[in-house]
C-alpha positions in Angstrom: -19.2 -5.2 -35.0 -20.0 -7.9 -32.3 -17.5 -10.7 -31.2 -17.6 -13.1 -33.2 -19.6 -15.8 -31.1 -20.1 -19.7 -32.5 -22.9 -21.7 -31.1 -22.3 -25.0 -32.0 -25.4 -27.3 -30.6 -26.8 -30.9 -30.5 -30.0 -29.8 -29.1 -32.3 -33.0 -27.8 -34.4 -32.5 -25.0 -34.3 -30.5 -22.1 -31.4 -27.9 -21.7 -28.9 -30.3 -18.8 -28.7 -26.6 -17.8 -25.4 -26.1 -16.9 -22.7 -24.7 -18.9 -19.0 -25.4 -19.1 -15.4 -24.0 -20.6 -12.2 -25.1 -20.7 -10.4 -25.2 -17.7 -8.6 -22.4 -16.7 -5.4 -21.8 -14.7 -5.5 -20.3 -10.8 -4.1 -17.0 -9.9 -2.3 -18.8 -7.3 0.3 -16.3 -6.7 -2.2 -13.4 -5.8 -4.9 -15.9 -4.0 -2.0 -18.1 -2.0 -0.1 -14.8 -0.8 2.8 -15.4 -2.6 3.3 -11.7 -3.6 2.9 -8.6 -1.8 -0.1 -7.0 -3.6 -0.5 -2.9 -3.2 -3.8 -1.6 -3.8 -5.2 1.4 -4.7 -2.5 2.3 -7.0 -3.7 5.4 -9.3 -0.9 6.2 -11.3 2.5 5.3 -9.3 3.7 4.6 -6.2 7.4 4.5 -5.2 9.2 1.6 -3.5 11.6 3.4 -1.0 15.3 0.7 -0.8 17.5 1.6 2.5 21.2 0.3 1.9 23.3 0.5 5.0 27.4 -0.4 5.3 28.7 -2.2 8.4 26.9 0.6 10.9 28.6 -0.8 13.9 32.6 0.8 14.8 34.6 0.7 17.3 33.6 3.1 20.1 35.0 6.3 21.4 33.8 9.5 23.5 32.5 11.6 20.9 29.7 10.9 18.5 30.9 10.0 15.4 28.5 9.5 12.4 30.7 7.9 9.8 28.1 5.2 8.9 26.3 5.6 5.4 22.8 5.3 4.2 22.0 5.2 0.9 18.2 5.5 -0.9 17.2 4.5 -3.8 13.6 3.5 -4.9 11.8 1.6 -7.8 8.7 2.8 -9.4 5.6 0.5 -9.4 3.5 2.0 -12.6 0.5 -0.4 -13.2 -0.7 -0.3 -16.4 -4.5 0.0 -17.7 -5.4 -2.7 -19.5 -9.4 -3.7 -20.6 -11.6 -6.6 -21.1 -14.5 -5.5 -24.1 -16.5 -8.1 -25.5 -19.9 -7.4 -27.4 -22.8 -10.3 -28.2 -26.1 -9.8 -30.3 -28.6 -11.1 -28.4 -30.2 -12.6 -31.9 -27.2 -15.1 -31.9 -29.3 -17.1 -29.0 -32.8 -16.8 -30.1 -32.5 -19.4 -32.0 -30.5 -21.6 -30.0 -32.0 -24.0 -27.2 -31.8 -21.7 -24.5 -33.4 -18.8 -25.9 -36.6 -19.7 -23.7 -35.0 -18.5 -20.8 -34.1 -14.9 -22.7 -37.8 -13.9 -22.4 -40.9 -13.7 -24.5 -40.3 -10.1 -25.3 -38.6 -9.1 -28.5 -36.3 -6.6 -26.1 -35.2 -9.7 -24.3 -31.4 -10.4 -22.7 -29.2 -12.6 -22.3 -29.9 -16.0 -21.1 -29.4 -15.9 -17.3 -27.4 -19.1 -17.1 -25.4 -17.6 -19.9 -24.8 -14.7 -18.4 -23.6 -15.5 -15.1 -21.4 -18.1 -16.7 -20.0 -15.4 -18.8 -19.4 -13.2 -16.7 -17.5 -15.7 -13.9 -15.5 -16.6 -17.4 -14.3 -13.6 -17.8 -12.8 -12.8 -14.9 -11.5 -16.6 -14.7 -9.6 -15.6 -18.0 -8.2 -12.2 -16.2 -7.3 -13.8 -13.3 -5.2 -16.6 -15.5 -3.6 -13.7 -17.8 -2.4 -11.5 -14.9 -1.1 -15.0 -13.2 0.9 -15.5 -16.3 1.9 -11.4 -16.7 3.2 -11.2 -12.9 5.7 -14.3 -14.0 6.5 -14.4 -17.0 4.6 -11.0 -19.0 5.8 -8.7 -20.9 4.5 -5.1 -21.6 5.5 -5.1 -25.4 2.9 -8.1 -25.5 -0.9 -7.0 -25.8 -2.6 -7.3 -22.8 0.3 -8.4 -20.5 2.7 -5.8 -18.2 6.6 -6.9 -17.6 6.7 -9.6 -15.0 9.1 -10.2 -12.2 10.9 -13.0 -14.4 11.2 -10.1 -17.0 12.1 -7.1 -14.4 14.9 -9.4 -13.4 16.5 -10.6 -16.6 16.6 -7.1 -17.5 18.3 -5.6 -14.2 21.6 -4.6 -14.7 22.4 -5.0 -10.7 20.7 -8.8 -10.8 24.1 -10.9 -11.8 26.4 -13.9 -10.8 25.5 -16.3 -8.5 21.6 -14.6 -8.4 21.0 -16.1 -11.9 21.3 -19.8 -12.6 21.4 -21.5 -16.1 18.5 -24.2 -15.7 17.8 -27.6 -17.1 15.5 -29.1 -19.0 15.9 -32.3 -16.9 15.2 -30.9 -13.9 11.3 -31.8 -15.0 12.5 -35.7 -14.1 12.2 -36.9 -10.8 16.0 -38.2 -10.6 17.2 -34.7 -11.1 14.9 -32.5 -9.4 16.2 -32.7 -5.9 20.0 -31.5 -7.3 18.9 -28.7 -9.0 16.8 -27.6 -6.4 19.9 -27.7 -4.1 21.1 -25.4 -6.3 18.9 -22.6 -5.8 18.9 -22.9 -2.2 22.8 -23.1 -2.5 22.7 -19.3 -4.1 20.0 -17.8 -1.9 22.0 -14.8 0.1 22.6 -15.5 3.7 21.0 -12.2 4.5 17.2 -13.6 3.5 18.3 -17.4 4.2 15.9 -18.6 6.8 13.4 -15.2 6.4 10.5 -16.3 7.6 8.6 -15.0 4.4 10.8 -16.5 2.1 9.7 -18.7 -0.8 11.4 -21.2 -3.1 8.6 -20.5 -6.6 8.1 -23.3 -8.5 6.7 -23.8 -12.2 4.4 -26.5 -12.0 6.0 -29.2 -14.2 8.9 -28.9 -11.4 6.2 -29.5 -8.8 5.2 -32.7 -10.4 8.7 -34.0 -10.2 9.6 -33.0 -6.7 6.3 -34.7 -5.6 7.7 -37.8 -7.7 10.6 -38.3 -6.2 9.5 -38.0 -3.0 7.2 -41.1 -4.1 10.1 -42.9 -4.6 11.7 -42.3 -7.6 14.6 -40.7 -6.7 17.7 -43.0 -5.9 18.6 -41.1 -2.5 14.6 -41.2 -1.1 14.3 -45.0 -1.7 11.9 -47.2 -3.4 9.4 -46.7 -1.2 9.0 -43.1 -0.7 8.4 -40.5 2.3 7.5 -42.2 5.0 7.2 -45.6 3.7 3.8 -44.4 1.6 5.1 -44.6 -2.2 3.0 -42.1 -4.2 0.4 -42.0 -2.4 2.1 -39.8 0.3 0.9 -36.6 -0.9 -2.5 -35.2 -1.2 -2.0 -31.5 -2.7 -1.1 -30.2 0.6 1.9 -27.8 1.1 5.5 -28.4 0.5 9.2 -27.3 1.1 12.7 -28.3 0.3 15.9 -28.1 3.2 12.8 -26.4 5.1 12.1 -23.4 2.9 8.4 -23.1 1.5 7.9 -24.0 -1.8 5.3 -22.3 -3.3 4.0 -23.3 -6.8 3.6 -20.2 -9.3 1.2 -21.5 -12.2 2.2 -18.6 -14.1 6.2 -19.1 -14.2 7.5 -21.2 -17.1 8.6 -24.3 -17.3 11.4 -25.5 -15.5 11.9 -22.3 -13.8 12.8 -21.1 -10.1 13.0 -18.1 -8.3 14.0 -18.1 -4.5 12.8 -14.5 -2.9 10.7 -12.8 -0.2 7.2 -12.0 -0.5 7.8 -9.1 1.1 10.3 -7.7 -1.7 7.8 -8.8 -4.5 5.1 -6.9 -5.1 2.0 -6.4 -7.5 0.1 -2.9 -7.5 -3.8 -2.7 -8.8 -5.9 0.5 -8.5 -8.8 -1.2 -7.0 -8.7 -5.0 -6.1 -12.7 -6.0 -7.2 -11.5 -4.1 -10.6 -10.1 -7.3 -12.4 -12.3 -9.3 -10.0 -15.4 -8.1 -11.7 -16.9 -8.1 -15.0 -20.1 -5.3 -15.8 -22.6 -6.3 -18.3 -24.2 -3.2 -20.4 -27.2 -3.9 -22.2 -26.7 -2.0 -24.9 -30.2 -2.0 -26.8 -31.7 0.5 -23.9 -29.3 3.1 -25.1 -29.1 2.8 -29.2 -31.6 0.8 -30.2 -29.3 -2.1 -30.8 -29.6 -5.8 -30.3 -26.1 -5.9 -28.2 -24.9 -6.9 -24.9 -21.2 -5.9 -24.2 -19.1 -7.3 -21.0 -16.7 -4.8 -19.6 -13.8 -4.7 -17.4 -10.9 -2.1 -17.1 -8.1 -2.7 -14.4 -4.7 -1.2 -13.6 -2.1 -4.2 -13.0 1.6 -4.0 -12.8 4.2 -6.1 -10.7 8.0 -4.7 -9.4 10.8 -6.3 -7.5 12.3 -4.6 -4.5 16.3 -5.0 -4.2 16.9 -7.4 -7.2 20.2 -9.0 -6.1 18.3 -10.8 -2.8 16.2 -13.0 -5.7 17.4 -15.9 -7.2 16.3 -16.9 -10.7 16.8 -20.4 -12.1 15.9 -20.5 -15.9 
């Protein structure tokens, strides 16, 4: 059984040639570096944790080892997840493109079509595994538990490392407090880390960039440096001179303050949910089919839990 395609048309003229989808939402995390990505993953790899006490003592003459180390390790398991979609060619004979298919009756897929298609595609996978590394689940189809998830459900992740959230921190008067308050939790250990990152859903982006406009009580009316709202133009950002880095995939007025370095995604190979295959079916059973393929292995972990802090 094909997928169930729907070509609506209102065909007049020459074909503008161009097709277009709705848009989709950036991988950011993965393309912007926000997470340490481990390739080449097969079936596991473990994430060695070194725990140390207070190594330095008080000296004397002999050696003295009474320091303690301790090991422990997280498993990063990525989990294999597919892309299969199938198309009868006859569903575009008829439509205004089907010139371009070919005069032959074993034709393919419009080229246009098929380019578009297959950049889709991997559009799509890039915006699920955005939203999986954040906020995913793996009892949810197509989505592996994300660092959001692995930290909710960490036993060793408590107190002052989790912070009930707002829904007003989406307004600009509010933002700048509640951010404080993240950066107010963030273990002295990682504060100042040069790799560390305040994340940021996007509808708290909008409102920190607000209130630097202006619309805050404690910037003043007319904004950073005097320019109102026209002071920013998509460029970077930070807060009390920590990054912040804005995660598309995390929900709604949510934060998390961590390292890269201690967050991590694992993928077998990284073209493998960068790249979708088209199989022309017909030159194997006789069929009228087209299918567009893609299998990946995607997974995300946390290092030491307690040095992240969530705001949710």
């Amino acid at each position: 059984m094909a997928t169930t395609t729907s070509i609506t048309t209102t065909y007049a003229g020459e074909s503008a040639g161009q097709y277009i989808s709705a848009a989709l939402l950036s991988g950011s995390t993965i393309e912007n570096g926000g997470i340490t990505v481990k390739p080449n993953v097969k079936f596991k790899e473990v994430i060695k944790k070194v725990a140390t006490d207070d190594i330095v003592k008080d000296a004397g003459c002999d050696f003295d080892p009474t320091s303690t180390i301790t090991l422990t390790e997280r498993v990063l398991q990525p989990e294999f997840q597919q892309v299969n979609l199938q198309l009868c060619k006859k569903d575009f004979q008829n439509d205004w493109d089907a010139i371009s298919m070919g005069y032959s009756a074993f034709d393919s897929l419009p080229p246009s079509f098929s380019d578009f298609l297959i950049s889709h595609v991997a559009s799509k996978v890039a915006q699920r595994t955005e939203n999986s590394i954040w906020e995913g689940t793996t009892a949810t189809n197509g989505q592996f538990d994300g660092l959001t998830t692995l930290l909710d459900a960490d036993a060793a992740h408590t107190g002052g490392s989790k912070i009930a959230g707002s829904a007003a921190i989406g307004a600009a008067s509010t933002v700048i407090t509640e951010l404080g308050s993240i950066v107010d939790a963030i273990n002295s250990n990682i504060y100042g880390g040069e790799d560390l990152n305040i994340y940021i859903s996007q509808n708290i982006a909008r409102a920190y960039v607000r209130a630097l406009g202006g619309f805050q009580a404690t910037i003043g009316a007319a904004g950073l440096d005097n320019k109102g709202t026209q002071w920013y133009t998509n460029g970077s950002l930070s807060f009390d001179g920590i990054p912040v880095f804005v995660a598309n995939g995390l929900a709604d007025n949510s934060m998390v303050a961590a390292q890269t370095s201690n967050l991590y995604f694992g993928t077998s190979l990284l073209s493998d949910w960068q790249e979708a295959s088209v199989i022309p079916v017909h030159l194997y059973d006789g069929s009228d089919n087209v299918r567009i393929v893609m299998r990946m292995q995607v997974g995300a972990q946390i290092g030491i839990a307690n040095d992240c802090v969530v705001y949710s």
